[in-house]
mmCIF file as gemmi writes it, N, C-alpha and C atoms, coordinates in Angstrom:
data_model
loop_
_atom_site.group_PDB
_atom_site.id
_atom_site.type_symbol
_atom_site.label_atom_id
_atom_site.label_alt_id
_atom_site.label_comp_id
_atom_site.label_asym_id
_atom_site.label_entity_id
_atom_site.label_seq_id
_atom_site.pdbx_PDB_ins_code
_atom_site.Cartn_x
_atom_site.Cartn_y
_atom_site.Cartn_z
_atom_site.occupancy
_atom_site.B_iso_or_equiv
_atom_site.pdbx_formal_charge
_atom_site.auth_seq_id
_atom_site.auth_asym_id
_atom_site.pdbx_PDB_model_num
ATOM 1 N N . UNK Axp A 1 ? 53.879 47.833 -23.921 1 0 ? 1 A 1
ATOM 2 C CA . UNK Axp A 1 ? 53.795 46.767 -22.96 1 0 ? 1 A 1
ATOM 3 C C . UNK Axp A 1 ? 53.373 47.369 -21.634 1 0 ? 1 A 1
ATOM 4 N N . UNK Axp A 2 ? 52.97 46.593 -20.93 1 0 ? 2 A 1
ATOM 5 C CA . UNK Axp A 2 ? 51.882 47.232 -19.418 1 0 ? 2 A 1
ATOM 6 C C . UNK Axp A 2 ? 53.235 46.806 -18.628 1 0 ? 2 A 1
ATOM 7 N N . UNK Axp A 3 ? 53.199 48.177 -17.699 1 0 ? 3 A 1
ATOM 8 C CA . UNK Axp A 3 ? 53.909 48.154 -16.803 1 0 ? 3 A 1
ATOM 9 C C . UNK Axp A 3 ? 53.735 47.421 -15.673 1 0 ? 3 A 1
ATOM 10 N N . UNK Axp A 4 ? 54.56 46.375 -15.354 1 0 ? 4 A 1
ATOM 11 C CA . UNK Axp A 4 ? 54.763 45.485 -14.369 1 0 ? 4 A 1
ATOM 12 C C . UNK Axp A 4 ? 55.203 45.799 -12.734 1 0 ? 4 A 1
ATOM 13 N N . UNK Axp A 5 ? 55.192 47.012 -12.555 1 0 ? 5 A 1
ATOM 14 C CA . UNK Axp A 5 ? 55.729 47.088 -11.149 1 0 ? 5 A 1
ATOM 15 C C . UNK Axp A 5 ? 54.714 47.299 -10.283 1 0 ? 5 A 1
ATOM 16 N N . UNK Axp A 6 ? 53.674 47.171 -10.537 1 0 ? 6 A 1
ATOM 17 C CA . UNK Axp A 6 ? 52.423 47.278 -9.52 1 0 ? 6 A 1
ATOM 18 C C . UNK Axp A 6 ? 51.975 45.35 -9.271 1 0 ? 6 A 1
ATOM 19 N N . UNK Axp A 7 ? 53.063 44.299 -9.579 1 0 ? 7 A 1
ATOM 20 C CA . UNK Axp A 7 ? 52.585 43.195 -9.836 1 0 ? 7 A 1
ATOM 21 C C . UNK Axp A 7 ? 52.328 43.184 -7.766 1 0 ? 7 A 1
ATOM 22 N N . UNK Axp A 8 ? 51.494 42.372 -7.426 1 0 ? 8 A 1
ATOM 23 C CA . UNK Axp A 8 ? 51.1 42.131 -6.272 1 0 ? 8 A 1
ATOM 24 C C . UNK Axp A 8 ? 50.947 40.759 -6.061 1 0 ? 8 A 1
ATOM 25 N N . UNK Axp A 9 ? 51.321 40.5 -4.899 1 0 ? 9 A 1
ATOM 26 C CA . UNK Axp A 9 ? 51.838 38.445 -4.782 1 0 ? 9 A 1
ATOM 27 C C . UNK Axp A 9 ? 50.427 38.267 -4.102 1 0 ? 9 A 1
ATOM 28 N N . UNK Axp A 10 ? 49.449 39.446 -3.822 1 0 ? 10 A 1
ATOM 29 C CA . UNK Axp A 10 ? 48.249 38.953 -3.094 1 0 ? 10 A 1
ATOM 30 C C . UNK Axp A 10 ? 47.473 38.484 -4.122 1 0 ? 10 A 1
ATOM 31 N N . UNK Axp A 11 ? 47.289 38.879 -5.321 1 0 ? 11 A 1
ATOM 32 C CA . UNK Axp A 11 ? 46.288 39.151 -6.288 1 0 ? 11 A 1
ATOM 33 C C . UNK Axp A 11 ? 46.8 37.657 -7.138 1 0 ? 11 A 1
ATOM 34 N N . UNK Axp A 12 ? 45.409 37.15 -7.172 1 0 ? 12 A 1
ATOM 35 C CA . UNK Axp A 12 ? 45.764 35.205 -7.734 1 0 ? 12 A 1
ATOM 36 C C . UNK Axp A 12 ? 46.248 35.337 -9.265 1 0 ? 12 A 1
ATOM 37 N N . UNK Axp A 13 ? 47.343 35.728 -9.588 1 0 ? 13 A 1
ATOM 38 C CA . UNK Axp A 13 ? 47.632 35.099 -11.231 1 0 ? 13 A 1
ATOM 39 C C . UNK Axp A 13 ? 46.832 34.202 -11.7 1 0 ? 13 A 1
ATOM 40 N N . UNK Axp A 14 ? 46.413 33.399 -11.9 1 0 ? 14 A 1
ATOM 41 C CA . UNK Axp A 14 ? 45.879 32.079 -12.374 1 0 ? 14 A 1
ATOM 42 C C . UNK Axp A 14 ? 45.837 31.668 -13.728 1 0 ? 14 A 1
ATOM 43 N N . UNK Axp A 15 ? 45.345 32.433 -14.482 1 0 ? 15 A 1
ATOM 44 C CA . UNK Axp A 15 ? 44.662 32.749 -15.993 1 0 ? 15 A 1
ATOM 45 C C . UNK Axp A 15 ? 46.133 32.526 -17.048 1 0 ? 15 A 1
ATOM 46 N N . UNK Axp A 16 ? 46.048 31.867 -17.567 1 0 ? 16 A 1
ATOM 47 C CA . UNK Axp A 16 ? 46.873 31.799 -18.206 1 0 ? 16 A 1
ATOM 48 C C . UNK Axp A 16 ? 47.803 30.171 -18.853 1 0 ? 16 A 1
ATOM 49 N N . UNK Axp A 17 ? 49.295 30.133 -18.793 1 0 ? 17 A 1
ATOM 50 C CA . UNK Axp A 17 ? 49.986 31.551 -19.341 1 0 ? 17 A 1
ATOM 51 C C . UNK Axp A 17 ? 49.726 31.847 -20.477 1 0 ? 17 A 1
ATOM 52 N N . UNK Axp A 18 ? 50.303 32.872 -20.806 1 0 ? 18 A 1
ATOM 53 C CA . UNK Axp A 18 ? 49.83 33.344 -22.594 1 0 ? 18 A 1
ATOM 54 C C . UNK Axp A 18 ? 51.5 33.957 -22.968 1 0 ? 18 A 1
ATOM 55 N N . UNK Axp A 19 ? 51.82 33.614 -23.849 1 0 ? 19 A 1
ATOM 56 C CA . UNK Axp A 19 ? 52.916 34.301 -24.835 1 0 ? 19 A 1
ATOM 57 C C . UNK Axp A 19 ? 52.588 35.665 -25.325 1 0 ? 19 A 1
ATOM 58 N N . UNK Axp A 20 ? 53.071 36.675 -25.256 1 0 ? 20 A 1
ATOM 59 C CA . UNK Axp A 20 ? 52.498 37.981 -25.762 1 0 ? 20 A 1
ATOM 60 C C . UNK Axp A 20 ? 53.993 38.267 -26.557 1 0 ? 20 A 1
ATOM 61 N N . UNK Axp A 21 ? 53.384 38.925 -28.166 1 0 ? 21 A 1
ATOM 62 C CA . UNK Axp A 21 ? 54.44 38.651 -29.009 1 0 ? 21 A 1
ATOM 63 C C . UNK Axp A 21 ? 54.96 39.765 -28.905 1 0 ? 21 A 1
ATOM 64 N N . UNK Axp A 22 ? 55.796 40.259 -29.883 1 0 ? 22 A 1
ATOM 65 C CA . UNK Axp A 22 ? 56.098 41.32 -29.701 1 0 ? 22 A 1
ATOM 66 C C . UNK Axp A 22 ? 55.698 42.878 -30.367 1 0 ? 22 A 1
ATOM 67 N N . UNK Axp A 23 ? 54.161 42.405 -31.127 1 0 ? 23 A 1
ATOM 68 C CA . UNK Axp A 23 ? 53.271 43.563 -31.181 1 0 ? 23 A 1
ATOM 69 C C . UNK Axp A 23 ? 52.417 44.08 -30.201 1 0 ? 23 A 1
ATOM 70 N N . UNK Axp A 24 ? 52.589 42.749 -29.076 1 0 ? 24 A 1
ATOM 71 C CA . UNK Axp A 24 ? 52.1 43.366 -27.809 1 0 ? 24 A 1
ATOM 72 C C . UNK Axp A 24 ? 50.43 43.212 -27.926 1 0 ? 24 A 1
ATOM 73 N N . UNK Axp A 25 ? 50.064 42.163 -28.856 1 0 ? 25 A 1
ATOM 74 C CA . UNK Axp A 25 ? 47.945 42.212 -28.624 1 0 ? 25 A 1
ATOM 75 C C . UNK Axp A 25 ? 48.071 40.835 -29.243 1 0 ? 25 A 1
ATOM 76 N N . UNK Axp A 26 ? 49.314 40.051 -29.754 1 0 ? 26 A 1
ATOM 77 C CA . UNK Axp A 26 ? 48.772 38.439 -30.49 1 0 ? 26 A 1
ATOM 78 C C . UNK Axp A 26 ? 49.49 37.875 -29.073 1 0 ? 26 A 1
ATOM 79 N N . UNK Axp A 27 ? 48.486 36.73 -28.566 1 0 ? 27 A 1
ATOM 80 C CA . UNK Axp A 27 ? 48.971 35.831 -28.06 1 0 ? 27 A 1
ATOM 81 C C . UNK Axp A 27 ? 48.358 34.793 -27.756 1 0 ? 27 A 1
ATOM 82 N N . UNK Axp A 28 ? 49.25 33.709 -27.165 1 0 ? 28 A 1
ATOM 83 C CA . UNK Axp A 28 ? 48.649 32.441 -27.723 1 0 ? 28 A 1
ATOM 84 C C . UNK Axp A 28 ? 48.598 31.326 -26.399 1 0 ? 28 A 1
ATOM 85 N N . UNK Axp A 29 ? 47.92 30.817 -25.93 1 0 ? 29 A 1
ATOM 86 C CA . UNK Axp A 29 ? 47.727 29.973 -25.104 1 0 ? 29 A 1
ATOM 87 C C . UNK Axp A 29 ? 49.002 29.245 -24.63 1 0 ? 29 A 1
ATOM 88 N N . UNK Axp A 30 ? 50.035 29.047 -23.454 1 0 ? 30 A 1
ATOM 89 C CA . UNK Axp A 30 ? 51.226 28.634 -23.469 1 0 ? 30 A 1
ATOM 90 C C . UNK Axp A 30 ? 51.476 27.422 -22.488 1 0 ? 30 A 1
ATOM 91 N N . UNK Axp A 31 ? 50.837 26.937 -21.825 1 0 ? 31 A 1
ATOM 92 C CA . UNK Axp A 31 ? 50.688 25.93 -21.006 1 0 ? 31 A 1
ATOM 93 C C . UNK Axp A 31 ? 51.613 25.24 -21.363 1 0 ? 31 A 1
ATOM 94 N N . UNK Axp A 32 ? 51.678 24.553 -22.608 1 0 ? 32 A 1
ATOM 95 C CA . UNK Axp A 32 ? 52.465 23.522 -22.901 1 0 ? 32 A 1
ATOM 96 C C . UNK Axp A 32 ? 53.449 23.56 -23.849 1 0 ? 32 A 1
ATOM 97 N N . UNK Axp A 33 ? 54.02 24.936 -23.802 1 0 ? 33 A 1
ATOM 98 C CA . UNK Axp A 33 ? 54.823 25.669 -24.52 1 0 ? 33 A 1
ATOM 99 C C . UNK Axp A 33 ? 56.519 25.61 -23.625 1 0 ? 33 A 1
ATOM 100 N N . UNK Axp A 34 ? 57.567 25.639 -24.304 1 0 ? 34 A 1
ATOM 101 C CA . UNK Axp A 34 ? 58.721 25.547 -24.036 1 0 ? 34 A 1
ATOM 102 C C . UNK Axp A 34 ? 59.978 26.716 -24.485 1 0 ? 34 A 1
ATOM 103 N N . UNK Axp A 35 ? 60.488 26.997 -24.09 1 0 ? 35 A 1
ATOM 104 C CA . UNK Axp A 35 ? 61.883 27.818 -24.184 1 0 ? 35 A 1
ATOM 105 C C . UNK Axp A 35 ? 62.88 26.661 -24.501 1 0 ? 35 A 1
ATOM 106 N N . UNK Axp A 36 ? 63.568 26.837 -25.957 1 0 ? 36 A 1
ATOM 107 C CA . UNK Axp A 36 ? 64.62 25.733 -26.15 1 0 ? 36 A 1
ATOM 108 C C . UNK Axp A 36 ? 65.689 26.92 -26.835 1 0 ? 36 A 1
ATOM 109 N N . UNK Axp A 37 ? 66.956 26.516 -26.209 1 0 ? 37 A 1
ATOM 110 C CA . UNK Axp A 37 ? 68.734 27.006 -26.735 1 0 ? 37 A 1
ATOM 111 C C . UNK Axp A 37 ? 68.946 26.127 -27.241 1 0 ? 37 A 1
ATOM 112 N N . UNK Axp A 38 ? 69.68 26.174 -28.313 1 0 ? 38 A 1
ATOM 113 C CA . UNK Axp A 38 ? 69.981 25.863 -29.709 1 0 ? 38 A 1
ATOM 114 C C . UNK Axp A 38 ? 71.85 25.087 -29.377 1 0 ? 38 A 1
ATOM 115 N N . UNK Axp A 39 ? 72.515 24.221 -29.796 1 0 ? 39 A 1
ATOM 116 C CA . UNK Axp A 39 ? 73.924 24.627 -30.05 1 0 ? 39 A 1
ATOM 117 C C . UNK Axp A 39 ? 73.907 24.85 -31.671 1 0 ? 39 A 1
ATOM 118 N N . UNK Axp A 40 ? 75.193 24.934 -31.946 1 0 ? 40 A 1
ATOM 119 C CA . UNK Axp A 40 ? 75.65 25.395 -33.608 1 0 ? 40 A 1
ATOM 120 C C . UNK Axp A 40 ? 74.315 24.455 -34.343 1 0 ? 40 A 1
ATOM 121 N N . UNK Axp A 41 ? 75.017 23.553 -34.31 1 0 ? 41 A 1
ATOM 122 C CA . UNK Axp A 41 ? 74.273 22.364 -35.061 1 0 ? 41 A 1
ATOM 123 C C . UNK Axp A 41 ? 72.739 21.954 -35.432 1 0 ? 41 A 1
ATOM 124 N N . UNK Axp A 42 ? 72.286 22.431 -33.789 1 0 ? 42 A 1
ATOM 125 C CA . UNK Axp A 42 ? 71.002 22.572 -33.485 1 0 ? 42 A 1
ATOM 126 C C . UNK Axp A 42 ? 70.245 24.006 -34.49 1 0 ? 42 A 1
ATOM 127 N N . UNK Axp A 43 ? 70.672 25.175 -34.2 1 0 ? 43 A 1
ATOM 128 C CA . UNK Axp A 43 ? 70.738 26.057 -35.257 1 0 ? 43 A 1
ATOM 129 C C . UNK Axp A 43 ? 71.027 26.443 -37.017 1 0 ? 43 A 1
ATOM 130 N N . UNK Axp A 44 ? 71.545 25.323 -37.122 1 0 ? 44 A 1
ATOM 131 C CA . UNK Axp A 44 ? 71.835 25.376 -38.483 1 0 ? 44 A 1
ATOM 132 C C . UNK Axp A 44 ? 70.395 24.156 -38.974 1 0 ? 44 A 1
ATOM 133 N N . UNK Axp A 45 ? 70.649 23.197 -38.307 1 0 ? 45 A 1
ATOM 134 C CA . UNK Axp A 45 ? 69.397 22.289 -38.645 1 0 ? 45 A 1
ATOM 135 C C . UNK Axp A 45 ? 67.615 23.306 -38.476 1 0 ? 45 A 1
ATOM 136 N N . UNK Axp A 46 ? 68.13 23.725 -37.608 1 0 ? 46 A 1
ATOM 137 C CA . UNK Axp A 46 ? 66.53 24.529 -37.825 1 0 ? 46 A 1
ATOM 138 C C . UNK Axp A 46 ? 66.648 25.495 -39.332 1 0 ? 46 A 1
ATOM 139 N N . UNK Axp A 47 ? 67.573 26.446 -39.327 1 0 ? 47 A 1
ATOM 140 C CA . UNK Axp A 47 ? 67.319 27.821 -40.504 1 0 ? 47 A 1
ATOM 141 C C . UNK Axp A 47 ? 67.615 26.563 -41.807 1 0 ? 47 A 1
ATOM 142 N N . UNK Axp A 48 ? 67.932 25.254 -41.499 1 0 ? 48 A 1
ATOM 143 C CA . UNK Axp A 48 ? 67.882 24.881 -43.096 1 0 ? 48 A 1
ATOM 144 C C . UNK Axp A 48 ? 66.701 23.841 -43.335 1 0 ? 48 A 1
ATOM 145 N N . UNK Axp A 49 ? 65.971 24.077 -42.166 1 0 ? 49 A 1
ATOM 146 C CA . UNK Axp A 49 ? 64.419 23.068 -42.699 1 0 ? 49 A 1
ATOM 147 C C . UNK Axp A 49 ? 63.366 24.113 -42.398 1 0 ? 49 A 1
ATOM 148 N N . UNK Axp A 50 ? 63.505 25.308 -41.492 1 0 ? 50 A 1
ATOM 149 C CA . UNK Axp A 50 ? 62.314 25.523 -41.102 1 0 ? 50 A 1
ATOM 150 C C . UNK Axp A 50 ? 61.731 25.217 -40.075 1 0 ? 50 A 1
ATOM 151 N N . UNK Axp A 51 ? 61.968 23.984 -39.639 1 0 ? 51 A 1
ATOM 152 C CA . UNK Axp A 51 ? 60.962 23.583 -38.554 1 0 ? 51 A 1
ATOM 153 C C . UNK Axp A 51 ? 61.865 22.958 -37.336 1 0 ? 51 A 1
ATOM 154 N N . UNK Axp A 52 ? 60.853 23.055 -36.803 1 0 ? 52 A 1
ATOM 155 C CA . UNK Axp A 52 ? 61.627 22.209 -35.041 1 0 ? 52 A 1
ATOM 156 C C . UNK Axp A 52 ? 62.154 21.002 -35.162 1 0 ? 52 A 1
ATOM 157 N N . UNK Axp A 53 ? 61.043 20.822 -35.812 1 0 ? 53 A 1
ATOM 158 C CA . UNK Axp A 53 ? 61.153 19.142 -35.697 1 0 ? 53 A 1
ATOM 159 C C . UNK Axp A 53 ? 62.759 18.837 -36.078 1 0 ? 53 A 1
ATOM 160 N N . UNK Axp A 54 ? 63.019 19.977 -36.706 1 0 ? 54 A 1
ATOM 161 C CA . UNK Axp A 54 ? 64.544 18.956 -37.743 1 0 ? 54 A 1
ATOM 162 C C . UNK Axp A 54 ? 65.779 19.404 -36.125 1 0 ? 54 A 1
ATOM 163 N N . UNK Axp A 55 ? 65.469 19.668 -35.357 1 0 ? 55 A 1
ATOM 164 C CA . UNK Axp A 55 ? 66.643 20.249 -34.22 1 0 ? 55 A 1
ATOM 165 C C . UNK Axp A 55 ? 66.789 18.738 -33.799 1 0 ? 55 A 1
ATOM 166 N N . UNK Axp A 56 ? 67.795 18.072 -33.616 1 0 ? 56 A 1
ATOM 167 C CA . UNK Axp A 56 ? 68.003 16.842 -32.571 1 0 ? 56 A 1
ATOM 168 C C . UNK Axp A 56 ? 68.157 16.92 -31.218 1 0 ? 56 A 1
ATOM 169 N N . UNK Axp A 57 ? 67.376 16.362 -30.643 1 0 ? 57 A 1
ATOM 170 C CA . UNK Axp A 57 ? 67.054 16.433 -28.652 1 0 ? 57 A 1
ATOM 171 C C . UNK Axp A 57 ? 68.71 16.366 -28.332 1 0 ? 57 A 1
ATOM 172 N N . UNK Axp A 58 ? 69.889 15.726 -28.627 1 0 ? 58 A 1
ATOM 173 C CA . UNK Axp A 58 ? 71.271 16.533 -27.957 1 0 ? 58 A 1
ATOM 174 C C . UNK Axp A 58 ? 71.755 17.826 -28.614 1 0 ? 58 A 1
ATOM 175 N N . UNK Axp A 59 ? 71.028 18.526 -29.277 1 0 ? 59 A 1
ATOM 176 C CA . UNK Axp A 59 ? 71.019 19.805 -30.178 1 0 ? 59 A 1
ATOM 177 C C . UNK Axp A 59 ? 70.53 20.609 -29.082 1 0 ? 59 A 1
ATOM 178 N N . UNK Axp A 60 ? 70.11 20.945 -28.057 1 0 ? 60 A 1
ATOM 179 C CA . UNK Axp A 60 ? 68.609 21.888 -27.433 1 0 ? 60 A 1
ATOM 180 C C . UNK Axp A 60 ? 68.703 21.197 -25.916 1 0 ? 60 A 1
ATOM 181 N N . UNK Axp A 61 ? 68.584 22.477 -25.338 1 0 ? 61 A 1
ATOM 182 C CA . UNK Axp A 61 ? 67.687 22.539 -23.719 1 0 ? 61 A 1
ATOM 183 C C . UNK Axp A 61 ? 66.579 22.97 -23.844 1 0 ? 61 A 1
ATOM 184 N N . UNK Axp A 62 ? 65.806 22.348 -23.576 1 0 ? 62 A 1
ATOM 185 C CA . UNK Axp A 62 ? 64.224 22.635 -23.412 1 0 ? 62 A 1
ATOM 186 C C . UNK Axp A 62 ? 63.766 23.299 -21.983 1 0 ? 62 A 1
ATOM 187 N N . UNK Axp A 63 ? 63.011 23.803 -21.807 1 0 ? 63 A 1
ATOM 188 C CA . UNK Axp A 63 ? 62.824 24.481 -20.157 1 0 ? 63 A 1
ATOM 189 C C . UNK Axp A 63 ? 61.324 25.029 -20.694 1 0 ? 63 A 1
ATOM 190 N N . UNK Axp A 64 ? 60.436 24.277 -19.817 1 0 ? 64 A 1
ATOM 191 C CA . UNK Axp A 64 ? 58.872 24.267 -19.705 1 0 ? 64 A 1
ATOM 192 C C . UNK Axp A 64 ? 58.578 25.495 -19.499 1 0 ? 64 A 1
ATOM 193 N N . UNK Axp A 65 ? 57.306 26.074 -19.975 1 0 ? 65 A 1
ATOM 194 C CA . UNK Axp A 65 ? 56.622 27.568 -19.111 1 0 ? 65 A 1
ATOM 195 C C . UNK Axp A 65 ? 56.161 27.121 -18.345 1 0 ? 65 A 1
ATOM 196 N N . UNK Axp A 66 ? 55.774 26.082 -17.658 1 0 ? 66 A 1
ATOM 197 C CA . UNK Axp A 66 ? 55.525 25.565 -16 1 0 ? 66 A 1
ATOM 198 C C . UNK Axp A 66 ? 56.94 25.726 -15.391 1 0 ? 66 A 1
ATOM 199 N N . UNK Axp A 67 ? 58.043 25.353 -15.778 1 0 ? 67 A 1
ATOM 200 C CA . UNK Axp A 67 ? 59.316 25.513 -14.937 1 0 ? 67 A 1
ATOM 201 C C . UNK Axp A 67 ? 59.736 26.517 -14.772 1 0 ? 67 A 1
ATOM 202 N N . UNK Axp A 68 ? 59.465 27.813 -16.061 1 0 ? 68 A 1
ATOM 203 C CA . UNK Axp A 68 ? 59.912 29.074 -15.217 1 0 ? 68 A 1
ATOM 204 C C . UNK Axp A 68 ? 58.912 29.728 -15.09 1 0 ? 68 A 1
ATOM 205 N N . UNK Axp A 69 ? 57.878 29.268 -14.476 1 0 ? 69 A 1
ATOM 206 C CA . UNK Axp A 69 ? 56.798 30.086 -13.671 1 0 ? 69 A 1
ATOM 207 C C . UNK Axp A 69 ? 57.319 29.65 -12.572 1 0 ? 69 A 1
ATOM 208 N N . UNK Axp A 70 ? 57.606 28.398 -11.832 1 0 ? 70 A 1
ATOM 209 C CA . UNK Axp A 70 ? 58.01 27.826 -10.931 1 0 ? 70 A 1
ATOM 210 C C . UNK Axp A 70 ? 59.387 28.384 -10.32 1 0 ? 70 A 1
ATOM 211 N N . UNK Axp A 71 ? 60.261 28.867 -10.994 1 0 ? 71 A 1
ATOM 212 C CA . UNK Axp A 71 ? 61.429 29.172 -10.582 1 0 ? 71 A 1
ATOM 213 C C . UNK Axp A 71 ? 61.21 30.765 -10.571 1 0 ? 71 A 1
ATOM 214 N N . UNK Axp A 72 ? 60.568 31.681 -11.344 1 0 ? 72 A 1
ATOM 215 C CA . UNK Axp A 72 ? 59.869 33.195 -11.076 1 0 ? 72 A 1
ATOM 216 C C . UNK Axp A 72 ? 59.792 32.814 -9.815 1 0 ? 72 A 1
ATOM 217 N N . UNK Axp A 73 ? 58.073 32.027 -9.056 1 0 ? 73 A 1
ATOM 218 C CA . UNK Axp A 73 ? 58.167 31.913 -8.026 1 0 ? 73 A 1
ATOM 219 C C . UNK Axp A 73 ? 58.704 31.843 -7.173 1 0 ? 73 A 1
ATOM 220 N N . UNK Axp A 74 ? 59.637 30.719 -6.909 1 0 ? 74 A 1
ATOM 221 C CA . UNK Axp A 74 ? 60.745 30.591 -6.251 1 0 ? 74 A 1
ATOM 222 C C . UNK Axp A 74 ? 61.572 31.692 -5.955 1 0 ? 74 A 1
ATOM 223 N N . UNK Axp A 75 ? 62.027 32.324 -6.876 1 0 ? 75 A 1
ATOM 224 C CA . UNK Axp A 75 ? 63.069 33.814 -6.597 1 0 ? 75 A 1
ATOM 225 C C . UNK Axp A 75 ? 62.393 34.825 -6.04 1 0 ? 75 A 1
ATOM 226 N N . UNK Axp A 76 ? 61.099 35.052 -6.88 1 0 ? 76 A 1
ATOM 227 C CA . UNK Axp A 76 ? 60.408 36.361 -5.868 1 0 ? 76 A 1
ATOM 228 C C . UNK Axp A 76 ? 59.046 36.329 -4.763 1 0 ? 76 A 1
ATOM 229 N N . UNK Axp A 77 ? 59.102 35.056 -4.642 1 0 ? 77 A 1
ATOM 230 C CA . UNK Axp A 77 ? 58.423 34.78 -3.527 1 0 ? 77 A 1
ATOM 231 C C . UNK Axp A 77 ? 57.09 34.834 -3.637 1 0 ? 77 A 1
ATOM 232 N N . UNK Axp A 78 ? 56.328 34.559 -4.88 1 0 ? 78 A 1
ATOM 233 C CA . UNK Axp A 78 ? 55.324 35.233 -5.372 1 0 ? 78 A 1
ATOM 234 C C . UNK Axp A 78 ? 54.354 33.422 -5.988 1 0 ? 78 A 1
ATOM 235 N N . UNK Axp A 79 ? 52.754 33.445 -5.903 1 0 ? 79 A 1
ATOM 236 C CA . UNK Axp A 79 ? 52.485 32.157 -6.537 1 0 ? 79 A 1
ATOM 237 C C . UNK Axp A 79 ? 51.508 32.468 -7.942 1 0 ? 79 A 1
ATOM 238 N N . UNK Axp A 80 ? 52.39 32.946 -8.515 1 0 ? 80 A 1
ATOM 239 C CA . UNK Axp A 80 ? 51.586 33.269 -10.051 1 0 ? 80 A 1
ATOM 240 C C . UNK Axp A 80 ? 51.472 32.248 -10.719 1 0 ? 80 A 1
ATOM 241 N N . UNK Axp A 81 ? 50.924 32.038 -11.715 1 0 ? 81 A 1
ATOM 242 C CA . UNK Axp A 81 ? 50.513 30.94 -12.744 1 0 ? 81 A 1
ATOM 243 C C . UNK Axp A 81 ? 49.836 29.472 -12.486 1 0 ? 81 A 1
ATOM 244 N N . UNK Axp A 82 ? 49.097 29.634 -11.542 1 0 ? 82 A 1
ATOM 245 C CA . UNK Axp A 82 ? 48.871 28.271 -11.143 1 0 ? 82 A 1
ATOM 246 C C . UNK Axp A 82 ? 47.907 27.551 -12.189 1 0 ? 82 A 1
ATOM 247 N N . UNK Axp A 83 ? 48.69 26.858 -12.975 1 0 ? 83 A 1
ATOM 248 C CA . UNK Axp A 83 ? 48.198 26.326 -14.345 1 0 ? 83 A 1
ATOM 249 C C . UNK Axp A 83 ? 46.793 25.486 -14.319 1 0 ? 83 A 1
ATOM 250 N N . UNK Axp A 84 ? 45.801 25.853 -14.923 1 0 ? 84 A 1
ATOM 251 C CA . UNK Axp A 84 ? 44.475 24.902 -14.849 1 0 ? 84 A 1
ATOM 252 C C . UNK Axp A 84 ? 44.7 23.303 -15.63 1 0 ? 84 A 1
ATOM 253 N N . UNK Axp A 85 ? 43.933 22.593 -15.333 1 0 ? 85 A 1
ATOM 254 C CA . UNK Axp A 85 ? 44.284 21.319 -16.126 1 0 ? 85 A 1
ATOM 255 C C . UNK Axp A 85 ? 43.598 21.158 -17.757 1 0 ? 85 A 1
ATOM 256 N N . UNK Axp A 86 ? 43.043 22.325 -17.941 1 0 ? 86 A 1
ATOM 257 C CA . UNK Axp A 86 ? 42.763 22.245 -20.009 1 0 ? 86 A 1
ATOM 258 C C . UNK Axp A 86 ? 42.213 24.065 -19.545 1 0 ? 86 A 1
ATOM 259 N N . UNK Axp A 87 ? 42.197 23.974 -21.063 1 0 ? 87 A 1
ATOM 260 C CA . UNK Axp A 87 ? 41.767 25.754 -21.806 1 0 ? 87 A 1
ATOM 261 C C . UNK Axp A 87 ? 40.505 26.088 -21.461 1 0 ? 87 A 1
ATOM 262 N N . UNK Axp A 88 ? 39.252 25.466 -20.583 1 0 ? 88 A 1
ATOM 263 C CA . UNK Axp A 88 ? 38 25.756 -20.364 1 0 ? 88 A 1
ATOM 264 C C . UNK Axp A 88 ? 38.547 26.148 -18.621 1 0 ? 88 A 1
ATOM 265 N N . UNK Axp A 89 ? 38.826 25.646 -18.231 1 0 ? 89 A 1
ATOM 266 C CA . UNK Axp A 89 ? 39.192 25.743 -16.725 1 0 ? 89 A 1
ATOM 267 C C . UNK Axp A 89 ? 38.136 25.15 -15.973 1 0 ? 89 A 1
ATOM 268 N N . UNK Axp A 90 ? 37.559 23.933 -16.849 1 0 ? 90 A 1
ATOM 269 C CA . UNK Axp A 90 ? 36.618 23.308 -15.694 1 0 ? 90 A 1
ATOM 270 C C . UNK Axp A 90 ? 37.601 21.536 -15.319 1 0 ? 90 A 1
């Protein structure tokens, strides 16, 4: 993984976001991608279907990759990710 401590709040983030997995070269377009916590229930319904879909919305917190780019920002004072409105960037 590329070392992050040379990040600079001058230099425009823009591009993005992207998920980088954890082989470190697949990743995948994340704009409209989410971070969701599980409770018990929520967890057991996923490992016994497989899929998301089976989690129930009072099962899960959802939290946008726009919201914690937004809150990154916020803490370190920095304006990275300023999300384009589609995948061409026109």
């Amino acid at each position: 993984m590329a070392d992050d401590s040379n990040n600079n709040s001058d230099v425009p983030y823009e591009y993005g976001p992207y998920i980088v997995f954890d082989d470190g070269s697949t990743y995948a377009w994340a704009e409209d991608t989410f971070i969701a916590v599980l409770t018990q229930d929520g967890e057991d319904h996923l490992n016994d279907a497989m899929d998301f879909n089976a989690v129930h919305d009072d099962d899960a917190v959802y939290i946008s990759m726009n919201d914690l780019i937004e809150a990154y920002n916020q803490v370190y004072g920095t304006d990275i990710g300023r999300c384009r409105t589609n995948r061409t960037g026109f």
